[in-house]
Backbone atoms as SQL, in Angstrom:
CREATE TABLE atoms (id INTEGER PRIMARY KEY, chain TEXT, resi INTEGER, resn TEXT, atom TEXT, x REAL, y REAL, z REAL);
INSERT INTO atoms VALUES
  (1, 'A', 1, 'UNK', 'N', -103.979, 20.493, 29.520),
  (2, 'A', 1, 'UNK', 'CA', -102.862, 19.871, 28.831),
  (3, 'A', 1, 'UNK', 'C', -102.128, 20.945, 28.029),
  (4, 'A', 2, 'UNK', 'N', -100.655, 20.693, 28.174),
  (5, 'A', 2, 'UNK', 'CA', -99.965, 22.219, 27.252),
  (6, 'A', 2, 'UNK', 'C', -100.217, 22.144, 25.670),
  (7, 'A', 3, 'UNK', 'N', -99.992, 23.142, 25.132),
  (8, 'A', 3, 'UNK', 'CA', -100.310, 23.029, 23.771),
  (9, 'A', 3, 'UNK', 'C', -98.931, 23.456, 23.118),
  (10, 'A', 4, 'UNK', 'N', -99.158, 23.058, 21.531),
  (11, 'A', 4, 'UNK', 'CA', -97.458, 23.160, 20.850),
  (12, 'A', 4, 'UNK', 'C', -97.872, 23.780, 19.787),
  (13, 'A', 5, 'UNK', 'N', -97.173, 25.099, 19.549),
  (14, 'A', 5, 'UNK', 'CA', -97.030, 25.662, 17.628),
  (15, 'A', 5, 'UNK', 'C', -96.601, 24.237, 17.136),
  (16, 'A', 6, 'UNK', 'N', -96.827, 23.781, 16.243),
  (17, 'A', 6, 'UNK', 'CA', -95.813, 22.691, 14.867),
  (18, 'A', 6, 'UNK', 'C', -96.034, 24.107, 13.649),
  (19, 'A', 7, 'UNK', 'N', -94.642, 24.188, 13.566),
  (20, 'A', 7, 'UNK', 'CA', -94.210, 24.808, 12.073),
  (21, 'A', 7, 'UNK', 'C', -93.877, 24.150, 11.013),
  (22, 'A', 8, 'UNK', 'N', -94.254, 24.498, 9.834),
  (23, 'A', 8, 'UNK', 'CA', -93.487, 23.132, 8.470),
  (24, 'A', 8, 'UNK', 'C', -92.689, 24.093, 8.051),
  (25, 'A', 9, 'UNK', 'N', -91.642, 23.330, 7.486),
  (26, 'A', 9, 'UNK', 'CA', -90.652, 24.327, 6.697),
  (27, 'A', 9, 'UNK', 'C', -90.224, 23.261, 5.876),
  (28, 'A', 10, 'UNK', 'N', -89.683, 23.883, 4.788),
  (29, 'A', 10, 'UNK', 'CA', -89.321, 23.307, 3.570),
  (30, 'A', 10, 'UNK', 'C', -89.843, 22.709, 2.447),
  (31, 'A', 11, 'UNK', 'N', -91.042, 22.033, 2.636),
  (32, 'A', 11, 'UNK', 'CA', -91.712, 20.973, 1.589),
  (33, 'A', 11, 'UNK', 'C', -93.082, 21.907, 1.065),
  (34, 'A', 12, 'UNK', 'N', -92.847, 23.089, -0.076),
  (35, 'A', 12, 'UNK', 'CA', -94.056, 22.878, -0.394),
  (36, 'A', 12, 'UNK', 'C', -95.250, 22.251, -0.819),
  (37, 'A', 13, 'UNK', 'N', -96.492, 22.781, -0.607),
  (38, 'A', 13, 'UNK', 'CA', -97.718, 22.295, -1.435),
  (39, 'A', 13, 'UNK', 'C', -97.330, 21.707, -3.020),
  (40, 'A', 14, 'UNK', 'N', -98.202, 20.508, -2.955),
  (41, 'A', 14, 'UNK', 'CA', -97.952, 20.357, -4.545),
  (42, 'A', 14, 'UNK', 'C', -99.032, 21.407, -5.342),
  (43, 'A', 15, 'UNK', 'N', -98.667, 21.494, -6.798),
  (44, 'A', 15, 'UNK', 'CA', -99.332, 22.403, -7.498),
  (45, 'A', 15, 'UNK', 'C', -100.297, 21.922, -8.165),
  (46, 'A', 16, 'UNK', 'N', -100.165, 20.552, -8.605),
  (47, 'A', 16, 'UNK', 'CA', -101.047, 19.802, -9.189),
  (48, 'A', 16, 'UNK', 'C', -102.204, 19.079, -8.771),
  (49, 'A', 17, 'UNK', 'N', -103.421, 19.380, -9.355),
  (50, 'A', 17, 'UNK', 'CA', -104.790, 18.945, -8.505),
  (51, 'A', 17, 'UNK', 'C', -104.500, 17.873, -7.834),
  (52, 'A', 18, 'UNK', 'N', -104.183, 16.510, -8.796),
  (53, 'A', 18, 'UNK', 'CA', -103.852, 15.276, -8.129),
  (54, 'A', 18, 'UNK', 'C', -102.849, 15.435, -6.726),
  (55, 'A', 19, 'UNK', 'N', -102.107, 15.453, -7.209),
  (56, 'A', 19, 'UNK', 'CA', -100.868, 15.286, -5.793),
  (57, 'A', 19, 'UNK', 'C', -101.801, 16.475, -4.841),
  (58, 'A', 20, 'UNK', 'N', -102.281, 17.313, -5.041),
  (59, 'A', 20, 'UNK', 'CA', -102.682, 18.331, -4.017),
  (60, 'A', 20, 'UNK', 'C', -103.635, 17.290, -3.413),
  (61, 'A', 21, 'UNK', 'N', -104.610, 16.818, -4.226),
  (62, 'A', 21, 'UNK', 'CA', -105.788, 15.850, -3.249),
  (63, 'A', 21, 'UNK', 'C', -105.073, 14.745, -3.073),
  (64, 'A', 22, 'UNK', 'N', -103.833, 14.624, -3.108),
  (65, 'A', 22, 'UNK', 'CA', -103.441, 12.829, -2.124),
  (66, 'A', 22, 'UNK', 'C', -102.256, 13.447, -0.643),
  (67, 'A', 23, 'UNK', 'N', -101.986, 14.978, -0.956),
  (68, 'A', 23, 'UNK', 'CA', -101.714, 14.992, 0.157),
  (69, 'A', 23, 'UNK', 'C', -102.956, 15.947, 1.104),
  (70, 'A', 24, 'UNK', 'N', -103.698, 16.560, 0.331),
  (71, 'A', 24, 'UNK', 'CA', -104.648, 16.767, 1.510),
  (72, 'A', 24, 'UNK', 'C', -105.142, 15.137, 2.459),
  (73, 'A', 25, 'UNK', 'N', -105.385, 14.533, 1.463),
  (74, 'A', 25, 'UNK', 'CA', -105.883, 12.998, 1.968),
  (75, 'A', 25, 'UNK', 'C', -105.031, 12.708, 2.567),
  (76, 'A', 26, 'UNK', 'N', -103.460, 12.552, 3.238),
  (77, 'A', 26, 'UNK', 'CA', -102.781, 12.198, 3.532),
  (78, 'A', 26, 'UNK', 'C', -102.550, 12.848, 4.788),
  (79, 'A', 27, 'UNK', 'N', -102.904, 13.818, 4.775),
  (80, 'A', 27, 'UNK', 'CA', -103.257, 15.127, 6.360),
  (81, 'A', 27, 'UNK', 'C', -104.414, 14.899, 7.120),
  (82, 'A', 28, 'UNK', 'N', -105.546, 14.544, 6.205),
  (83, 'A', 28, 'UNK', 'CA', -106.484, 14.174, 6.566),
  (84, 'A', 28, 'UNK', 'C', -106.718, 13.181, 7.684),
  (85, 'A', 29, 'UNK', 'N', -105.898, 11.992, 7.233),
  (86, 'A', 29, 'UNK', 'CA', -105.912, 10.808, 7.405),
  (87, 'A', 29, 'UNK', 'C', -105.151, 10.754, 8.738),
  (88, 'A', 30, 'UNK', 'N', -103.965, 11.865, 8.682),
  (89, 'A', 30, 'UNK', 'CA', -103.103, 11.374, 10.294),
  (90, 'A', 30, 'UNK', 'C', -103.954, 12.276, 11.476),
  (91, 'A', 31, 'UNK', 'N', -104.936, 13.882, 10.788),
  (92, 'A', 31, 'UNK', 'CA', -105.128, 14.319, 11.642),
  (93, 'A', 31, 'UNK', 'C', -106.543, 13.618, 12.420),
  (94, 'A', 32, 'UNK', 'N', -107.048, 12.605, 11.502),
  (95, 'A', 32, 'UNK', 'CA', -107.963, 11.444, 12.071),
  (96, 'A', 32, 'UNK', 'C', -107.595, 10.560, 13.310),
  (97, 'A', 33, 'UNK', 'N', -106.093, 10.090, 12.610),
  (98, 'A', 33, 'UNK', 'CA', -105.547, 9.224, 14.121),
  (99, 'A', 33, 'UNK', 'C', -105.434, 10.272, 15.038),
  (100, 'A', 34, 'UNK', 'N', -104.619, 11.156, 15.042),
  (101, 'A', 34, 'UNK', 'CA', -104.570, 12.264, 16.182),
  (102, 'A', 34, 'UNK', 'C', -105.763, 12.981, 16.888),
  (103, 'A', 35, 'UNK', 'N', -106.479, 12.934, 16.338),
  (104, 'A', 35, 'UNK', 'CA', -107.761, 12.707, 16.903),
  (105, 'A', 35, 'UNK', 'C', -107.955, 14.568, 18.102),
  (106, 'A', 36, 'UNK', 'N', -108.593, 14.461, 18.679),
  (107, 'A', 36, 'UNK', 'CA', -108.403, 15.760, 19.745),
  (108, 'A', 36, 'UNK', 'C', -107.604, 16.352, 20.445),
  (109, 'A', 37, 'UNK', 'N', -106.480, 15.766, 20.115),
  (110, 'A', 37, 'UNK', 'CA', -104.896, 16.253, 20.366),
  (111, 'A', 37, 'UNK', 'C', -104.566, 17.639, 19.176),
  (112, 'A', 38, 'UNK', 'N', -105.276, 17.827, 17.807),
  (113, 'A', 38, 'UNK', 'CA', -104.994, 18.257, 16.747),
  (114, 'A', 38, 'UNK', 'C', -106.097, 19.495, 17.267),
  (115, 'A', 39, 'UNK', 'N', -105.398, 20.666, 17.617),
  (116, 'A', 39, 'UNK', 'CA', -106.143, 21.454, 18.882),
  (117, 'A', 39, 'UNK', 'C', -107.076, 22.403, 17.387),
  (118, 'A', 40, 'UNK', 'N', -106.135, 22.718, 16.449),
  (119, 'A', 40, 'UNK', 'CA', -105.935, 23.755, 15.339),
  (120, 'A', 40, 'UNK', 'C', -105.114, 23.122, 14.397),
  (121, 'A', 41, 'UNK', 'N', -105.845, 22.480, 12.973),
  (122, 'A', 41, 'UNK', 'CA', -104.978, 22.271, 12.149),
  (123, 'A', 41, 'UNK', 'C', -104.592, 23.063, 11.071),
  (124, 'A', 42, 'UNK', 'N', -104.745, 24.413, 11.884),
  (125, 'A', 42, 'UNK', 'CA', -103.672, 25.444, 11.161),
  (126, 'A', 42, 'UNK', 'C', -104.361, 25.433, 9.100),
  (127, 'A', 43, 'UNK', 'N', -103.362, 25.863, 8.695),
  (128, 'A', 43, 'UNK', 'CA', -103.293, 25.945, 7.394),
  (129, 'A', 43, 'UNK', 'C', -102.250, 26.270, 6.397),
  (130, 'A', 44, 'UNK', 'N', -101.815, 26.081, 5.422),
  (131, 'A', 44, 'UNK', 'CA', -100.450, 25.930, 4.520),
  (132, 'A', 44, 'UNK', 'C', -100.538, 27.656, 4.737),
  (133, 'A', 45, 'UNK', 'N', -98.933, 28.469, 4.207),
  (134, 'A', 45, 'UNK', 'CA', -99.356, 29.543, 4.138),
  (135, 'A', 45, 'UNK', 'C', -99.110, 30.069, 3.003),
  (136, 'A', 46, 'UNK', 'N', -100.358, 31.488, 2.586),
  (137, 'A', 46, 'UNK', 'CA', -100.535, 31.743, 1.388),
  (138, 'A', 46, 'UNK', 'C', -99.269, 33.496, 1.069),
  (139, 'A', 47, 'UNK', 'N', -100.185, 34.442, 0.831),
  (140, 'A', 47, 'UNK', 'CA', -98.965, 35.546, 0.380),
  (141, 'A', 47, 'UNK', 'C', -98.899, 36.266, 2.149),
  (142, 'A', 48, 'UNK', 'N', -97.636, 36.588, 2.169),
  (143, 'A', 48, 'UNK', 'CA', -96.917, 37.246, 3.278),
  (144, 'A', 48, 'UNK', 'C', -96.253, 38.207, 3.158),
  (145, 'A', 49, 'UNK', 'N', -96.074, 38.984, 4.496),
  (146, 'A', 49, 'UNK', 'CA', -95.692, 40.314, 4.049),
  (147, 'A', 49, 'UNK', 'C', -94.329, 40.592, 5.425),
  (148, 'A', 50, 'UNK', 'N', -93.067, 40.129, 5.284),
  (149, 'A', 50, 'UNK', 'CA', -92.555, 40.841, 6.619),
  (150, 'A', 50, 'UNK', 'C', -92.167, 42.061, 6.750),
  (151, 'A', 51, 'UNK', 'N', -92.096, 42.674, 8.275),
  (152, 'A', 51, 'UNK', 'CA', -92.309, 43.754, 8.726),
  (153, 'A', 51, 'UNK', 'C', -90.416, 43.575, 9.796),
  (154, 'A', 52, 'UNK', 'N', -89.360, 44.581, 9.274),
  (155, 'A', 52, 'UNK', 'CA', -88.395, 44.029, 10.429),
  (156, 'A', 52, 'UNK', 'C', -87.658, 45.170, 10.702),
  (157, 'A', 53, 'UNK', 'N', -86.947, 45.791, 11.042),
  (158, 'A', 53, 'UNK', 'CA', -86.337, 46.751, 11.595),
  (159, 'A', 53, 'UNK', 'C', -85.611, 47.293, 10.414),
  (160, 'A', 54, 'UNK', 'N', -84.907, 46.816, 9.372),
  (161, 'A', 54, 'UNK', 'CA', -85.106, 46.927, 8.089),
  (162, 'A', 54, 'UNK', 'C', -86.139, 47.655, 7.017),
  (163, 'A', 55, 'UNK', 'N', -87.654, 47.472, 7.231),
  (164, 'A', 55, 'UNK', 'CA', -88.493, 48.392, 6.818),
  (165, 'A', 55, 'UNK', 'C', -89.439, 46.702, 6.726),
  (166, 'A', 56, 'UNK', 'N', -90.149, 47.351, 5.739),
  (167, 'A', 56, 'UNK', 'CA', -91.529, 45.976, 5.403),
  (168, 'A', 56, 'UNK', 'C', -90.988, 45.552, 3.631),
  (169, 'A', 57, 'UNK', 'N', -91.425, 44.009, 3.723),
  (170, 'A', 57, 'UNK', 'CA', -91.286, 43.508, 2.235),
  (171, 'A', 57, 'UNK', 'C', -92.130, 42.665, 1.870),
  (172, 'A', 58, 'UNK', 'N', -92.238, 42.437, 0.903),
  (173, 'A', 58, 'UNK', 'CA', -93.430, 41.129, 0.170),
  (174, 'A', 58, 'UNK', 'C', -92.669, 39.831, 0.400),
  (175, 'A', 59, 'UNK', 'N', -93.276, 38.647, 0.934),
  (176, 'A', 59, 'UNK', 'CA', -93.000, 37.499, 0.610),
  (177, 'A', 59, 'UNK', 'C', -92.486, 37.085, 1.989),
  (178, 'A', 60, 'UNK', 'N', -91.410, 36.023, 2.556),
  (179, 'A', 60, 'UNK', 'CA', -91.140, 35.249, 3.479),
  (180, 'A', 60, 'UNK', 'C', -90.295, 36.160, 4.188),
  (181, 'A', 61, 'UNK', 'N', -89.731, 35.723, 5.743),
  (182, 'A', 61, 'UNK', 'CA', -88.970, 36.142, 6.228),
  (183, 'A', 61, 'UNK', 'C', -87.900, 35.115, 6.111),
  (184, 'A', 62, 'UNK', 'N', -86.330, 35.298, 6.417),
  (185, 'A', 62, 'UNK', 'CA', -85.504, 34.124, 6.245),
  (186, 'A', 62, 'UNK', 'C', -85.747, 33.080, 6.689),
  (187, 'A', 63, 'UNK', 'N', -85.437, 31.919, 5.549),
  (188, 'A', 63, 'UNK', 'CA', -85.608, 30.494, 6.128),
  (189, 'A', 63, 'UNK', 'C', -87.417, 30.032, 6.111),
  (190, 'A', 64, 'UNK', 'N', -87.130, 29.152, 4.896),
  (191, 'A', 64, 'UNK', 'CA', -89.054, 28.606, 4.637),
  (192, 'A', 64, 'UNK', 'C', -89.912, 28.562, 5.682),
  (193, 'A', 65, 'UNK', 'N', -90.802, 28.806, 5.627),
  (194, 'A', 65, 'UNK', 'CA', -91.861, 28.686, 6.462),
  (195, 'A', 65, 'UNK', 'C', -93.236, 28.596, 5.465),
  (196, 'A', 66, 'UNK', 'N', -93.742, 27.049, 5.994),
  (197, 'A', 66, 'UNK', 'CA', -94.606, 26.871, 5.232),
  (198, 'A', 66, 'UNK', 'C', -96.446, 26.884, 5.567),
  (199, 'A', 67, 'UNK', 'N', -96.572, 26.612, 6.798),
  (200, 'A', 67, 'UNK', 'CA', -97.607, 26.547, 7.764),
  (201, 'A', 67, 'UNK', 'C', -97.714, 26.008, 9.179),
  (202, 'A', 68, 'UNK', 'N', -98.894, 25.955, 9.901),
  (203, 'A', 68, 'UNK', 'CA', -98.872, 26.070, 10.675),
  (204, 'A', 68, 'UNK', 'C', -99.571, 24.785, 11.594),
  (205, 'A', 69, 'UNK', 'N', -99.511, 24.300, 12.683),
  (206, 'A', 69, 'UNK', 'CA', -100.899, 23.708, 13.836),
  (207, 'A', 69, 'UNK', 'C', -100.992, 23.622, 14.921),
  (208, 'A', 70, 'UNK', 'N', -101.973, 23.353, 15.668),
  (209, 'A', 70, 'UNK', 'CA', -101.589, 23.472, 16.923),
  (210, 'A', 70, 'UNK', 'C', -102.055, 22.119, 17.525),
  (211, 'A', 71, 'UNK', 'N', -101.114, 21.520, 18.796),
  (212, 'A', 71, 'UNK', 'CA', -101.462, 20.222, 19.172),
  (213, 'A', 71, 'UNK', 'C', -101.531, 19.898, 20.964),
  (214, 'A', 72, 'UNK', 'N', -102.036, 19.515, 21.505),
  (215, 'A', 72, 'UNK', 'CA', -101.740, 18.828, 22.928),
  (216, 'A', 72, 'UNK', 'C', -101.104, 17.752, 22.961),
  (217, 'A', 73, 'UNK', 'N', -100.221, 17.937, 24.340),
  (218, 'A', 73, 'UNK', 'CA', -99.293, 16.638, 24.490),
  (219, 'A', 73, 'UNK', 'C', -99.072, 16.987, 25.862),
  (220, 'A', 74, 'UNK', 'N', -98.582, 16.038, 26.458),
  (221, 'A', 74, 'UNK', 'CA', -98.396, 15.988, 27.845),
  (222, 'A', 74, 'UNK', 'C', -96.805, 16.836, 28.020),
  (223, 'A', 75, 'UNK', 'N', -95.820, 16.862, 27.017),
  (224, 'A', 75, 'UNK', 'CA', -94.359, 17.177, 27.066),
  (225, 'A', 75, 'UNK', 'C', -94.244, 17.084, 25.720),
  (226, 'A', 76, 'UNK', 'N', -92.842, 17.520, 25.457),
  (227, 'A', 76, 'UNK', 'CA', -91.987, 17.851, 24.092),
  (228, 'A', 76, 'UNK', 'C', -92.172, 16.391, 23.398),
  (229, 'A', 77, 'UNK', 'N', -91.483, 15.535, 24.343),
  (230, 'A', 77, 'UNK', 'CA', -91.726, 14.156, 23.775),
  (231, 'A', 77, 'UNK', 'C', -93.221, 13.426, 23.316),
  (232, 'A', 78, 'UNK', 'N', -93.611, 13.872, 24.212),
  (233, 'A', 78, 'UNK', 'CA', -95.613, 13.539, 23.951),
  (234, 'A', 78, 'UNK', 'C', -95.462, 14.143, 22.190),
  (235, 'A', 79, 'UNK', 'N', -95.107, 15.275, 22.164),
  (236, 'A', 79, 'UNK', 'CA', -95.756, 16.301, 20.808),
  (237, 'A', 79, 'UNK', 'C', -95.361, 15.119, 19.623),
  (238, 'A', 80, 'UNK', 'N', -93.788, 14.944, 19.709),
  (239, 'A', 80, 'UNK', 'CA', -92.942, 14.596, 18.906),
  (240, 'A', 80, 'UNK', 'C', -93.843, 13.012, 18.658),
  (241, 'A', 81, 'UNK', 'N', -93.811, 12.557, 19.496),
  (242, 'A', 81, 'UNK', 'CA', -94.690, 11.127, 19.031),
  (243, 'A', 81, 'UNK', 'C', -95.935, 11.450, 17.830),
  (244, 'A', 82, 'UNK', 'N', -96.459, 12.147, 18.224),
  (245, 'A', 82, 'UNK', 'CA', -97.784, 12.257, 17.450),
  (246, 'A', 82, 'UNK', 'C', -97.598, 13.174, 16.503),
  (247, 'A', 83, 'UNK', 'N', -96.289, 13.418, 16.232),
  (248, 'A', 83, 'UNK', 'CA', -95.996, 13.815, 14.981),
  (249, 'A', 83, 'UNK', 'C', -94.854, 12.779, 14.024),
  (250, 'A', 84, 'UNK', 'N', -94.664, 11.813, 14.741),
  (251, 'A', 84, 'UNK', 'CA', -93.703, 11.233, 13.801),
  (252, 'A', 84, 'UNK', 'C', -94.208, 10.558, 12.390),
  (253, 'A', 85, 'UNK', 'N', -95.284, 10.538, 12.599),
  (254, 'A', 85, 'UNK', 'CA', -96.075, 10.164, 11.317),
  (255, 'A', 85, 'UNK', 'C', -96.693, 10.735, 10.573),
  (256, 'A', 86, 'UNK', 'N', -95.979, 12.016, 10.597),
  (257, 'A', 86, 'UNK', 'CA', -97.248, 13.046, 10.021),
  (258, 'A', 86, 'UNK', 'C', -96.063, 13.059, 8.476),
  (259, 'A', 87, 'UNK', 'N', -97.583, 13.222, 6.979),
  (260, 'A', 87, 'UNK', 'CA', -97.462, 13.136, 6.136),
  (261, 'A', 87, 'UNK', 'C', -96.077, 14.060, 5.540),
  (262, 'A', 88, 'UNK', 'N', -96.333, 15.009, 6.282),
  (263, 'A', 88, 'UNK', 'CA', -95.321, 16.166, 5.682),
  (264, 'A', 88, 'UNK', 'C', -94.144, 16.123, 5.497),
  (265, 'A', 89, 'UNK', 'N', -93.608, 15.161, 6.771),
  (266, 'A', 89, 'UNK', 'CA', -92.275, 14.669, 6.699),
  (267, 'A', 89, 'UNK', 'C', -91.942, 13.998, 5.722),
  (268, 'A', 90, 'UNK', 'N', -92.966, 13.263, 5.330),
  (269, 'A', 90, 'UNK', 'CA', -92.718, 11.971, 4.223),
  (270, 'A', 90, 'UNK', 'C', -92.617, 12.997, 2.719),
  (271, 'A', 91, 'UNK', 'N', -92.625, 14.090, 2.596),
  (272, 'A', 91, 'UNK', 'CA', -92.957, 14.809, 1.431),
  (273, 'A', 91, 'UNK', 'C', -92.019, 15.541, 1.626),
  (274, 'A', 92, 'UNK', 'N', -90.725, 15.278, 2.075),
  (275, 'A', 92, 'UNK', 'CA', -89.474, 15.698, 2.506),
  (276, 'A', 92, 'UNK', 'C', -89.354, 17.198, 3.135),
  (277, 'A', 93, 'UNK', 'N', -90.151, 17.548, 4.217),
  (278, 'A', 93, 'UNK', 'CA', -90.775, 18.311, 5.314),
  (279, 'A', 93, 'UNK', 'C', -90.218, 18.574, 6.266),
  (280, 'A', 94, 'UNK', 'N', -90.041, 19.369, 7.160),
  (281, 'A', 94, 'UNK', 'CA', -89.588, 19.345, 8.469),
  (282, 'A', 94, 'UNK', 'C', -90.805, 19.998, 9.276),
  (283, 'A', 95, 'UNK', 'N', -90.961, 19.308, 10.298),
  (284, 'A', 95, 'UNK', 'CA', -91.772, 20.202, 11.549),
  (285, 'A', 95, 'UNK', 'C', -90.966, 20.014, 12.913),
  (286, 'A', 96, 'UNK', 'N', -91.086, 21.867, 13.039),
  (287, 'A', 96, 'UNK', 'CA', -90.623, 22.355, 14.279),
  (288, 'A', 96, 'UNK', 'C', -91.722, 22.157, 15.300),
  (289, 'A', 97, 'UNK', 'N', -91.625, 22.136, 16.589),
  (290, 'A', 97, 'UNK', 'CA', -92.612, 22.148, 17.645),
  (291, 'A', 97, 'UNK', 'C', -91.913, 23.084, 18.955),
  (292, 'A', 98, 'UNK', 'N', -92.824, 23.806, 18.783),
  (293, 'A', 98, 'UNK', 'CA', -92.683, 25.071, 19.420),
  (294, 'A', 98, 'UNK', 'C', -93.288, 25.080, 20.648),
  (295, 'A', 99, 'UNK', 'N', -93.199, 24.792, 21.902),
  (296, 'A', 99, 'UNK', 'CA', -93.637, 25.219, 23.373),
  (297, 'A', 99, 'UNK', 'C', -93.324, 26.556, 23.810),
  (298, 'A', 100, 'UNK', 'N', -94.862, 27.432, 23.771),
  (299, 'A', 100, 'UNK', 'CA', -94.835, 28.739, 24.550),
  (300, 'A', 100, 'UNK', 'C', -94.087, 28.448, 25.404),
  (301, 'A', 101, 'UNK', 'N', -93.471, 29.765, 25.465),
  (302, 'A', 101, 'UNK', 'CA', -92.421, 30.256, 27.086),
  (303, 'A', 101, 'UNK', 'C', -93.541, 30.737, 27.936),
  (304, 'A', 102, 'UNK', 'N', -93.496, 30.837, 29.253),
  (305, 'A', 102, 'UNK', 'CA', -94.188, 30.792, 29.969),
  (306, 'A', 102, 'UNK', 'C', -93.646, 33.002, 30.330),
  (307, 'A', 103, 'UNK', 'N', -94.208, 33.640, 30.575),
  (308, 'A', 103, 'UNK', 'CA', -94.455, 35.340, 30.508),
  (309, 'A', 103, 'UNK', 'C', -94.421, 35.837, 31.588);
């Protein structure tokens, strides 16, 4: 079955213990329904360093990027289903879904 990058962008982590444990619980909970489709549930991302033709710098490259996962689906549309419920969105989130190009 093909597999999909999902990227988050925009919605960070909350900072606060509470909200941090109701949205871990809240990730938790969809990557339960999703069940063995949820190939790699990735992880938020912490300090970064880009590297670009420009030279190297501390911190993001343009445009948020927040973390990462990886999922099975039969097609683009398969992915997108089993992400329409994912918490992140609801925490005013975006996820990209990324299908390797084929090499």
């Amino acid at each position: 079955m093909p597999r999909f990058l999902v990227t988050y962008h925009g919605s960070n982590m909350p900072h606060d213990a509470e909200s941090m444990a109701k949205a871990r619980d809240a990730f938790m909970h969809w990557a339960g329904k999703t069940g063995s489709a949820l190939v790699d549930p990735g992880a938020p991302i912490g300090a970064s360093r880009t590297i670009s033709s420009q030279g190297t710098k501390d911190g993001l490259a343009d445009g948020p990027f927040n973390g990462w996962s990886v999922i099975e689906a039969d097609d683009l549309n398969g992915a997108a289903k089993l992400l329409a419920d994912h918490p992140f969105i609801g925490r005013g989130g975006a996820l990209q879904i990324n299908e390797p190009a084929a090499v």
